[in-house]
C-alpha positions in Angstrom: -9.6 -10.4 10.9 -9.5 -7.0 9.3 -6.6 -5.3 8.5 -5.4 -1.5 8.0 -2.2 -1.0 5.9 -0.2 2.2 5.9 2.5 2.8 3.4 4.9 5.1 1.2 7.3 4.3 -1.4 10.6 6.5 -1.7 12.2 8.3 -3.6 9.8 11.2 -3.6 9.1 13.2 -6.6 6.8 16.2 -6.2 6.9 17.0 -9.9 5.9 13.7 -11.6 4.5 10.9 -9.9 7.1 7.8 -9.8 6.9 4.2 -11.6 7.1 2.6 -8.3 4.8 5.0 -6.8 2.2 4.0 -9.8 3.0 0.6 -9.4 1.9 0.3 -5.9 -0.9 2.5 -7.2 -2.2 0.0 -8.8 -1.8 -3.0 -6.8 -3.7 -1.6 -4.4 -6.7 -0.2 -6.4 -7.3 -3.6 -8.3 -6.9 -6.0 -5.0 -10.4 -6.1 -4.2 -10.0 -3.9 -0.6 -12.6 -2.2 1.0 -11.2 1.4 1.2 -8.2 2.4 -0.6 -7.1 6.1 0.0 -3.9 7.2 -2.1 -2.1 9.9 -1.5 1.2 11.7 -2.5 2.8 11.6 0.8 1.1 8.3 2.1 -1.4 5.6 1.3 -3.5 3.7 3.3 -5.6 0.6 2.3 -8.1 -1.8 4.5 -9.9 -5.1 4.1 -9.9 -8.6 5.3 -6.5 -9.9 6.3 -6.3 -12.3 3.6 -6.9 -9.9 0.8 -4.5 -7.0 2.7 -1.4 -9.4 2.8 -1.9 -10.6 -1.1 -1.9 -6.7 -1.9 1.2 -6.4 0.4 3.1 -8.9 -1.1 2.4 -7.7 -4.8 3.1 -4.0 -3.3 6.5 -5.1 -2.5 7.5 -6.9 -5.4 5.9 -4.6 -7.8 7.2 -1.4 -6.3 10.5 -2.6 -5.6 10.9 -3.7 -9.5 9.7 -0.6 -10.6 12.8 1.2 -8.9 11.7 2.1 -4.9 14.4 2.1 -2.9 12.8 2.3 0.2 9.1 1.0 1.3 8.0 2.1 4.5 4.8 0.4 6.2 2.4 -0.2 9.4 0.2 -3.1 9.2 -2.5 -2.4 12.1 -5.3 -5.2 13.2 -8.6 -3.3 13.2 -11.9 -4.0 14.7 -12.6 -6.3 17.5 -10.8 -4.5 20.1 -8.0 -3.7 17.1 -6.7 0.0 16.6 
């Protein structure tokens, strides 16, 4: 099973990027993923389920000790009739 992950990490800040924001940077660019597309309103990352929910869990963690109050996220199954 593939896997499509959507996310953002809040608080915002337009002027300098945030700990948490960097943190969850990279998580996601060193988890072995097929695409990874990072953005400064929302990031989205894809690969094999397995390798997707390992990244998620170290997302969470990571960002939330680095000070994100808030981690907002979609988790869609892709391919094979997925969105």
């Amino acid at each position: 099973m593939r896997l499509r992950l959507e996310f953002t990490t809040e608080p915002f800040d337009l002027d300098e990027t945030p700990p948490h924001a960097v943190a969850a940077r990279d998580v996601v660019q060193t988890a072995g993923l097929d695409a990874v597309d990072v953005g400064p309103f929302g990031n989205t990352v894809e690969g094999r389920a397995d390798a997707v929910l390992a990244a998620l869990d170290a997302l969470l963690r990571e960002s939330l000790e680095a000070g994100a109050t808030r981690v907002s996220l979609q988790v869609n199954v892709v391919g094979a009739g997925g969105a």
